[in-house]
C-alpha positions in Angstrom: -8.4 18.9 14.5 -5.5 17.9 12.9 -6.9 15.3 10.9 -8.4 17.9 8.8 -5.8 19.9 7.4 -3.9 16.5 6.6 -3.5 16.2 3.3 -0.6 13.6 2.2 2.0 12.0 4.8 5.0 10.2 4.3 5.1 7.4 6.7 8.6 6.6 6.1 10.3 9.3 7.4 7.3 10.4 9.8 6.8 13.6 7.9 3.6 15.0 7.4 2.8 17.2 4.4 0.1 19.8 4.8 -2.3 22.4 3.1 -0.1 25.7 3.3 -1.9 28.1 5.4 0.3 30.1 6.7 4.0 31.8 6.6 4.4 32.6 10.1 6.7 30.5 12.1 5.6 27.9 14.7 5.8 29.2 18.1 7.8 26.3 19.6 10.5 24.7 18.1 10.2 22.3 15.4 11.6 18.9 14.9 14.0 17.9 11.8 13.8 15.1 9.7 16.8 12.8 11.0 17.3 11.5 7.3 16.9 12.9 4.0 15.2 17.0 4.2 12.3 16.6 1.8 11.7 19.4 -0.2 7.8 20.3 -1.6 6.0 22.0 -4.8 5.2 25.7 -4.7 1.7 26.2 -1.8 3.0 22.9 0.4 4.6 23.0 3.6 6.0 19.8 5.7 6.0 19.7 9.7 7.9 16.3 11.4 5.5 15.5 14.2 8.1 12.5 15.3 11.6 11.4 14.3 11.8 8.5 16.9 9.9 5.7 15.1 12.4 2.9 14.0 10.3 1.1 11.0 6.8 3.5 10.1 5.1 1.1 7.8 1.2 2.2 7.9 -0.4 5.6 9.2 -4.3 6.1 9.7 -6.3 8.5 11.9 -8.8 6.9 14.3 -12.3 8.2 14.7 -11.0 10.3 17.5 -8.5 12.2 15.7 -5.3 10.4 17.1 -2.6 8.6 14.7 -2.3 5.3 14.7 1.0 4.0 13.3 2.3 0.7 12.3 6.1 0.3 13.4 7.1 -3.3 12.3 10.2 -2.7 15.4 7.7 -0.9 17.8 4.7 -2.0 17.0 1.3 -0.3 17.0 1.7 3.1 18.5 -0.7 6.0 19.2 0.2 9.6 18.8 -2.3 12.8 20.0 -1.8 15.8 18.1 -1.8 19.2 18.8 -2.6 21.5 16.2 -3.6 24.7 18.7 -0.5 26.8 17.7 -2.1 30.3 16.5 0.4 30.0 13.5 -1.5 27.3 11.7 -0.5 26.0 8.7 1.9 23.2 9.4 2.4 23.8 13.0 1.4 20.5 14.1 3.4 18.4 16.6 3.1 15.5 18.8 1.3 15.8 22.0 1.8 12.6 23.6 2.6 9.0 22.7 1.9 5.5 23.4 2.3 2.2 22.5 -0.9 -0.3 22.4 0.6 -3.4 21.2 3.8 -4.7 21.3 4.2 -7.8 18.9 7.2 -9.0 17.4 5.9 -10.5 14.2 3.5 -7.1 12.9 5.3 -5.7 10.3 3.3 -4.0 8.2 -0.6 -4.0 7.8 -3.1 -1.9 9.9 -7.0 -0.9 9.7 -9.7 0.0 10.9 -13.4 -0.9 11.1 -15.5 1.5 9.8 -17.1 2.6 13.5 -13.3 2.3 15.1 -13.8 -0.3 17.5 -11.7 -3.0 16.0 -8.0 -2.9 14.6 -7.0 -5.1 12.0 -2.8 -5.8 11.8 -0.5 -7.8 9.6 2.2 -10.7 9.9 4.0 -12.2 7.3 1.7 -15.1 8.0 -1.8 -13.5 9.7 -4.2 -10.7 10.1 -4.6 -10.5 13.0 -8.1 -8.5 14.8 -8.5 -6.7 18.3 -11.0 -4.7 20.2 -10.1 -1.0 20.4 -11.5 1.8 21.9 -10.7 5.3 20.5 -12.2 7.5 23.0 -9.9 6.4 25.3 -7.0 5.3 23.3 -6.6 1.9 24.5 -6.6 -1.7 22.8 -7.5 -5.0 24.5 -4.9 -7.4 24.1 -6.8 -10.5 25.2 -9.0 -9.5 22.6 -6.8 -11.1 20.0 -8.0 -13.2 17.3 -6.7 -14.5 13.7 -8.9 -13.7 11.2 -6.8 -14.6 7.7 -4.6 -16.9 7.7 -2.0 -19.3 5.6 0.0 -16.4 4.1 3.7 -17.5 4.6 6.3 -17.0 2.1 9.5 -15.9 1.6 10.4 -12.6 -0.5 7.6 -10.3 0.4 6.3 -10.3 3.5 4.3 -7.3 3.8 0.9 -7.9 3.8 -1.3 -4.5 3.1 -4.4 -4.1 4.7 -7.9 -1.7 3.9 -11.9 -2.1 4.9 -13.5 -1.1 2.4 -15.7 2.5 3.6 -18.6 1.7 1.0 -18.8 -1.8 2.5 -17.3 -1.5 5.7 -17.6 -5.5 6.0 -15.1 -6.4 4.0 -11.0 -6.3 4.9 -8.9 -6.5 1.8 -6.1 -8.2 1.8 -2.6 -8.1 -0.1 -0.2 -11.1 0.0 3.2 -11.0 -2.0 5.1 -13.1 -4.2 7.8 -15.0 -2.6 11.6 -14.5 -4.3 12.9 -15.6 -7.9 10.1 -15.0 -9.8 7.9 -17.0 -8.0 6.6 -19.8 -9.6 4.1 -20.3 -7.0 3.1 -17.1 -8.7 1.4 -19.0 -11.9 -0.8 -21.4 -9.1 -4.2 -19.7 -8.3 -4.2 -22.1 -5.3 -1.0 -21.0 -4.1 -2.4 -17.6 -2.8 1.1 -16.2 -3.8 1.0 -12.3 -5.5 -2.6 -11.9 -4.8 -5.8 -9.6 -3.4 -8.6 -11.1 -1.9 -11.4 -9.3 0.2 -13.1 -11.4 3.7 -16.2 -10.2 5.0 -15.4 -10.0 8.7 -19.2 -10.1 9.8 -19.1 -13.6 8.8 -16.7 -14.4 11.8 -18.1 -15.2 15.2 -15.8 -12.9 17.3 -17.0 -14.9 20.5 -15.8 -18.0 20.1 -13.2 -19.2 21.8 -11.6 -21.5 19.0 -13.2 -19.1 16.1 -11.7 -20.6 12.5 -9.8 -17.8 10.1 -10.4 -17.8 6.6 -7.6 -19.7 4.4 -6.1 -16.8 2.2 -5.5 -19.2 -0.5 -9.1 -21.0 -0.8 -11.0 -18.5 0.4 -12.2 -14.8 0.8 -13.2 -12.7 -3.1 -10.2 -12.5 -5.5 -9.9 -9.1 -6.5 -6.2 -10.1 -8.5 -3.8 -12.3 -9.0 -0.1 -12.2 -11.1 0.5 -8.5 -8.6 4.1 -9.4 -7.5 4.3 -7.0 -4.7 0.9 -4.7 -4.5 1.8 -2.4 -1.7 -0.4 0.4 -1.7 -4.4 -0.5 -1.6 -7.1 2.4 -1.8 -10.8 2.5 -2.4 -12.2 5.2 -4.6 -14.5 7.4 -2.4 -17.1 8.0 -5.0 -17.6 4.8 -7.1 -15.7 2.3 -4.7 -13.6 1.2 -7.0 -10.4 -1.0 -5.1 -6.7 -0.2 -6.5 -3.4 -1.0 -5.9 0.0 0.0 -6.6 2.0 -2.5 -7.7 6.3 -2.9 -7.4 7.3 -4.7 -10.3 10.6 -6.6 -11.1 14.2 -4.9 -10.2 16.1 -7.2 -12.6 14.5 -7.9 -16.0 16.6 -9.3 -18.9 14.9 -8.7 -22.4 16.2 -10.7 -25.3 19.6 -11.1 -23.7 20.0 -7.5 -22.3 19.3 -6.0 -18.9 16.5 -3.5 -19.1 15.8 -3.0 -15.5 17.4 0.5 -15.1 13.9 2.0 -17.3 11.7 -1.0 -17.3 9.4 -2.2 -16.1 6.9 0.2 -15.2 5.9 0.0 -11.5 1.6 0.2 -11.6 -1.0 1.6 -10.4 -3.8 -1.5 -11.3 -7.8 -1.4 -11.1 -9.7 -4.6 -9.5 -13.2 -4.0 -9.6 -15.9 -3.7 -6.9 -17.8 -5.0 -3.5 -21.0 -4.1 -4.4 -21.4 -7.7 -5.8 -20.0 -6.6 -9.6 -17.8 -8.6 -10.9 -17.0 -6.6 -13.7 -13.0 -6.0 -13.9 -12.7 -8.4 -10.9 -10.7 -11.3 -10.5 -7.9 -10.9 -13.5 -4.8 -11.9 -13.8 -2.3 -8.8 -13.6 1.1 -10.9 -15.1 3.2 -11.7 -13.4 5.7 -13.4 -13.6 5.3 -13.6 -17.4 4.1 -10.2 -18.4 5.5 -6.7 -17.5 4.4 -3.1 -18.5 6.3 -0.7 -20.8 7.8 2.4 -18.7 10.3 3.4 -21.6 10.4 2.1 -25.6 13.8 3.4 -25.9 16.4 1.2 -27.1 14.0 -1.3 -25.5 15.2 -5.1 -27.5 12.9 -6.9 -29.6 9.8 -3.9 -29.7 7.7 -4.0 -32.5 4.3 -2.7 -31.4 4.5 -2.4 -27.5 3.7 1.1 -26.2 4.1 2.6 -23.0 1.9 1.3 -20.7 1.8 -1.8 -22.7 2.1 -5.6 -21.0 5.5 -7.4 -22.8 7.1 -11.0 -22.3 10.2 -11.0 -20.6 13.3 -14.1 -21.1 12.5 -16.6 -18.9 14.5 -19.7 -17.9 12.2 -22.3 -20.3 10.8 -21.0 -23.6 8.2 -22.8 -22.9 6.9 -20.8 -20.3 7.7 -17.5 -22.1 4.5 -15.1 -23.0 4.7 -13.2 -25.2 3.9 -9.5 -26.4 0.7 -10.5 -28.1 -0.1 -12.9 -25.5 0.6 -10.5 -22.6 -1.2 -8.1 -24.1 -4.4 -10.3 -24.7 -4.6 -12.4 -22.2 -3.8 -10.4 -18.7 -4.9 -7.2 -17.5 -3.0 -3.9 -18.3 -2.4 -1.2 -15.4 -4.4 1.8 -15.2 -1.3 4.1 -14.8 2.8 3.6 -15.1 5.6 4.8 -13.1 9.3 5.5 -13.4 11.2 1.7 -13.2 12.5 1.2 -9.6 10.5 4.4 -8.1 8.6 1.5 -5.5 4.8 3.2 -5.5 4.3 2.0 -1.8 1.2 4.1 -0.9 -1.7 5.1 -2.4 -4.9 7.6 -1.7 -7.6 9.2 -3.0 -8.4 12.8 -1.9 -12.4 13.4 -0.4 -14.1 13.7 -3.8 -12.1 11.1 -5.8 -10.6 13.3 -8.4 -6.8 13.5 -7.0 -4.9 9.9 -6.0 -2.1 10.5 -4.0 1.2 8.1 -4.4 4.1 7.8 -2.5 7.3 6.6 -3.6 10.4 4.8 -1.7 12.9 5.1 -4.4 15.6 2.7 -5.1 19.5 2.3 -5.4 19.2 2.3 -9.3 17.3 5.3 -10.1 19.5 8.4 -11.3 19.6 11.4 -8.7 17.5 13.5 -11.4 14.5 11.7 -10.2 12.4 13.2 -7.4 10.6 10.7 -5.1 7.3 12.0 -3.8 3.8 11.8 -2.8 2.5 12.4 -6.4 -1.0 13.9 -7.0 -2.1 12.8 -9.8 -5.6 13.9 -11.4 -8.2 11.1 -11.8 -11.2 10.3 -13.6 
């Protein structure tokens, strides 16, 4: 199937990236990307299945092998695959399409239960669950309930979604900060620029008036102070939960702009759900603390190295942490990125020793930089 040769995908530009396998040409003729043609590292190979979706947020197989695709304009689609061609390789294309649910405020999230009978799906405001069945592709609208709510804010409204495959009970949850530095951000009540995991087993699916768990006041923190966590991933071996976090676009430093190289954006570690609480529960920074990308000409450094949590100017002194502080009282990322790459997605490869990143890139980066699913080794 061709869930098995997948190994990265870009959802953004509906571009899958596969093993190479073969240098024959596809015996039918292959789609282009519309946008941007991305180019790969020697032994990869892309194929575009589909360059019709409007807004691709989320990608995940079913248990079936069929794609199931987040569109925040066209909702939640399904897409068979065909992988038959006697080329191999990346001669994978779409072999029909269809749309299960057509909702006007999904914008982002999607995931599935562990035995891929029940989608989960995001709003700014909701996560919302339905009964699904992949054999036949279909999903029962009148199904429909709110399982997490109270998650409305301005700023970032995408709200990233995984059940956890070592304890398929659980959906984790990532909820944004809202704009200006948030200072919503500092409240632990608020909710704002947090993770928090619900065990969905608790919920009485049958119930006609069935109650949602409050975001805010309910649910296990996994962290808070993330100002934007986008990608989620559990490792496959130890079940370890991480994110990747987009940090702050404008950051002024002692009186000087030093957004165009700092801050890092993160990839952060929150803990377990096998009832640890080691490493669970911290508080990642922001909006006081952000992590070191580049030291050069960087104002005020003394001590801070890269990868490193500093203070940043901030309207009242008083609220102002700073590098000592930062470093000692908030928890430090597990990995930095290039300032303004946006590390939206994140995965681990079958046996946990790879993590794959993707990154969206923004206005202020230099061309020189390449934006990329990244594989990075991990221990």
């Amino acid at each position: 199937m061709a869930s098995l040769r997948l190994i990265a995908v870009i959802a953004l530009i509906s571009t899958f990236i596969v093993s190479f396998a073969s240098a024959q040409l596809c015996s039918y003729k292959t789609l282009q990307p519309r946008r941007s043609h991305p180019g790969t590292a020697p032994g990869w190979e892309f194929s575009v299945v589909h360059n019709k979706f409007v807004q691709p947020r989320t990608i995940l197989f079913d248990t079936a092998g069929a794609l199931l695709v987040m569109d925040s304009v066209g909702g939640i689609i399904h897409v068979q695959l065909d992988d038959s061609d006697p080329a191999g390789g990346r001669c994978v294309r779409m072999k029909k399409k269809k749309t299960l649910l057509k909702k006007d405020d999904l914008n982002h999230g999607l995931a599935l239960s562990k035995d891929g009978r029940r989608i989960y799906a995001s709003s700014p405001r909701s996560v919302f669950s339905y009964s699904y069945n992949p054999g036949s592709g279909t999903l029962d609208k009148n199904s429909e309930k709110v399982v997490v709510d109270n998650m409305a804010n301005d700023g970032h409204t995408w709200r990233s979604l995984l059940i956890s495959q070592k304890n398929p009970d659980m959906l984790i949850v990532s909820r944004g900060s809202s704009l200006a530095k948030d200072p919503q951000s500092e409240v632990l009540s608020s909710g704002h620029a947090q993770i928090r995991a619900f065990n969905m087993s608790a919920l009485n699916y049958s119930l006609p008036d069935m109650k949602p768990y409050d975001f805010a006041s309910e649910g296990i923190l996994l962290g808070w102070g993330l100002r934007n966590a986008l990608g989620l991933a559990e490792h496959p071996v130890t079940g370890g939960i991480f994110s990747t976090e987009n940090s702050y676009e404008v950051l002024i430093r002692g009186g000087k702009d030093v957004s165009v190289d700092n801050p890092g954006e993160e990839m952060n570690f929150h803990g377990y759900l096998n009832g640890s609480t080691e490493s669970r529960g911290g508080n990642y920074g922001y909006p006081f603390c952000y992590s070191m990308w580049s030291v050069r000409n960087f104002p005020g450094n003394k001590r801070v190295k890269i990868g490193e949590q500093f203070g940043a100017d901030r309207p009242s002194e008083l609220s102002r942490r700073t590098d000592e502080e930062c470093q000692r009282d908030y928890v430090a990322p597990v990995l930095v990125y290039q300032a303004q790459s946006a590390a939206i997605g994140l995965g681990f490869n079958q046996d946990g020793t790879r993590a794959a990143i993707a990154f969206h890139g923004s206005c202020k980066l230099s061309s020189h930089f390449t934006l990329s699913p990244s594989p990075e080794p991990f221990d």
